[in-house]
C-alpha positions in Angstrom: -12.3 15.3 21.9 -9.6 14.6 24.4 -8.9 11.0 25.5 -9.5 9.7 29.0 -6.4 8.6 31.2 -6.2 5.1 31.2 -3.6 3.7 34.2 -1.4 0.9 33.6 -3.4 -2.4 35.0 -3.3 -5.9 34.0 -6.5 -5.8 32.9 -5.5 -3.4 30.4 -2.2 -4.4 29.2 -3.7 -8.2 28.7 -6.9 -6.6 26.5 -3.9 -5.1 24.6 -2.2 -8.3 24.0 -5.2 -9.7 23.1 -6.1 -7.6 20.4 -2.6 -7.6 19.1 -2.6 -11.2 18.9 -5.5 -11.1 16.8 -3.4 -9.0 14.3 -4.2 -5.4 15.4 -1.3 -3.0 15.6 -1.3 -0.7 19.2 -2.5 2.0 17.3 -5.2 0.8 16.4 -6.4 -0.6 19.4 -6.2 2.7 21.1 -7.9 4.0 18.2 -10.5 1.5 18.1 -11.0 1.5 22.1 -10.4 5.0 23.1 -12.3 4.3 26.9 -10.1 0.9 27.4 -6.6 2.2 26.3 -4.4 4.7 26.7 -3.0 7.0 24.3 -0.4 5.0 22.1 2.4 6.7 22.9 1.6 6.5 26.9 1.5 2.4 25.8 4.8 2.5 24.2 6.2 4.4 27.4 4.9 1.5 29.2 6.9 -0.7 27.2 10.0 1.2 27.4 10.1 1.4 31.1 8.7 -2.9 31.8 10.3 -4.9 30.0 8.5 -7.8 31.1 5.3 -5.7 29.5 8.0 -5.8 26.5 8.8 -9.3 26.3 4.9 -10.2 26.4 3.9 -8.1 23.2 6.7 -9.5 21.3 5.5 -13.0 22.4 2.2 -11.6 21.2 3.4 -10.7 18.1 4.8 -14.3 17.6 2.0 -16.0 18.7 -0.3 -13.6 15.5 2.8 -14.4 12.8 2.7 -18.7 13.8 -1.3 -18.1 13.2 -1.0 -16.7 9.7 2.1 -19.2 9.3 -0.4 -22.1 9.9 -3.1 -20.4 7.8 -1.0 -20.6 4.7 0.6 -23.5 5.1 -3.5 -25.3 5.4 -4.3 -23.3 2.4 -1.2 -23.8 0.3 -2.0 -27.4 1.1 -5.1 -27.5 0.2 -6.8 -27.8 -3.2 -9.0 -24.5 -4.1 -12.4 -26.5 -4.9 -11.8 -28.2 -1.2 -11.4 -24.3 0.2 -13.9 -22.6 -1.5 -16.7 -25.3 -2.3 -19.9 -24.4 -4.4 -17.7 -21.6 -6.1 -16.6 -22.0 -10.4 -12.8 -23.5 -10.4 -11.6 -20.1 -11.8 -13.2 -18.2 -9.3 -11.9 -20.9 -6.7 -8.3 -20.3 -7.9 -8.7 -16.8 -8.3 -9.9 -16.4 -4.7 -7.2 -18.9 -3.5 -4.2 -17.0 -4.9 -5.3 -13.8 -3.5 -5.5 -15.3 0.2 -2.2 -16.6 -0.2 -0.9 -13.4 -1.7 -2.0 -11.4 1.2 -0.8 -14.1 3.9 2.6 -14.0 1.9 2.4 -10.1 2.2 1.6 -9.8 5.7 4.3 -12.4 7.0 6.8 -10.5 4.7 5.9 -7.6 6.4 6.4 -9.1 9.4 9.7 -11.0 9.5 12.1 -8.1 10.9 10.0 -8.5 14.1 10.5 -12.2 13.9 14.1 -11.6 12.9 14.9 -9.5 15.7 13.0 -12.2 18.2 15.0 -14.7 16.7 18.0 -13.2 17.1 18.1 -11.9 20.9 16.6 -15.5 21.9 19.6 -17.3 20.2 21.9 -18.7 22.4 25.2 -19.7 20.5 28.2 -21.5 22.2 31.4 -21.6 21.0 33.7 -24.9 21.2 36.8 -25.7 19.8 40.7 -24.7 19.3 42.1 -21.7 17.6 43.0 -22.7 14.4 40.8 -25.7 14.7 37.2 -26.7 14.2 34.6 -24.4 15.0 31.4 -25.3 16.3 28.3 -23.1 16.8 25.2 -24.2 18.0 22.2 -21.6 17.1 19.4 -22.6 19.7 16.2 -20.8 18.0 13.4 -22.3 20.4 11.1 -20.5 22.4 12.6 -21.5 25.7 13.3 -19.0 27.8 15.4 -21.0 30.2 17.3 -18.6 32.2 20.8 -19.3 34.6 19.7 -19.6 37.9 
C-alpha cells in the first residue's frame, strides 16, 4: 500500500504536535494516521528546512517530559492505598512501584532531549577581571526573549 501525499499545512503540523505531546513519537503518528500525515521522513524534512516547525516539536517534547515530571512527583507523593484504593496493600505497592519505575524509565530516556533544550536556551554572561572572580550566570527558563 503506498501512502497518500500529505502537504505541509498548519492543520497538519499542529495534529502532529498534538499527538507528540501526548507522548507519541513521529513515527508513530504517521504510522497510526497514515491519511493525516506524511511519511516520517517527509516530516523530518519539514523540520530540517523550518525551524520555527523545529523549535515547536521540541517545545512539544517539553511540554510531554514536565507532564510525566508532574505525574511522578503526585505519585511519589502519594501514599499507594490513597492511589490505588479498594486494592490489598501489597498489590497497592506492587502496582505503585511499577508506575514509578516506568515514569523513571521514560524520563531517563528522555533527558538528552531535555539536555540538549536546556543547553541551546542557556544564556550565560560572563563578568569579571582576568585573574579575578568569575561569574556565570546560567539562565535555564523558558523565555525566549530575543535582542530586538
Amino acid at each position: 500500500m503506498t501512502k497518500k501525499y500529505v502537504r505541509k499545512s498548519k492543520e497538519v503540523c499542529e495534529f502532529i504536535l498534538d499527538k507528540i505531546m501526548e507522548g507519541k513519537t513521529p513515527a508513530q503518528i504517521c504510522r497510526l494516521y497514515p491519511e493525516q500525515t506524511p511519511d516520517v521522513k517527509e516530516f523530518y524534512r519539514w523540520q530540517a528546512k523550518d525551524l520555527e516547525l523545529k523549535d515547536q516539536v521540541s517545545d512539544a517534547y517539553y511540554v510531554y517530559y514536565q507532564l510525566l515530571n508532574d505525574e511522578l512527583m503526585q505519585v511519589s507523593s502519594g501514599l499507594a492505598s490513597e492511589l490505588y484504593p479498594g486494592a490489598d496493600f501489597r498489590e497497592a505497592e506492587a502496582a505503585l512501584k511499577r508506575r514509578m519505575d516506568a515514569l523513571k524509565f521514560s524520563l531517563g530516556k528522555m533527558s538528552p532531549i531535555m539536555t540538549n533544550r536546556m543547553v541551546a536556551k542557556q544564556k550565560v554572561e560572563h563578568t569579571g577581571e582576568v585573574g579575578g572572580v568569575v561569574l556565570n550566570i546560567v539562565d535555564y527558563s523558558d523565555n525566549d526573549d530575543k535582542d530586538e
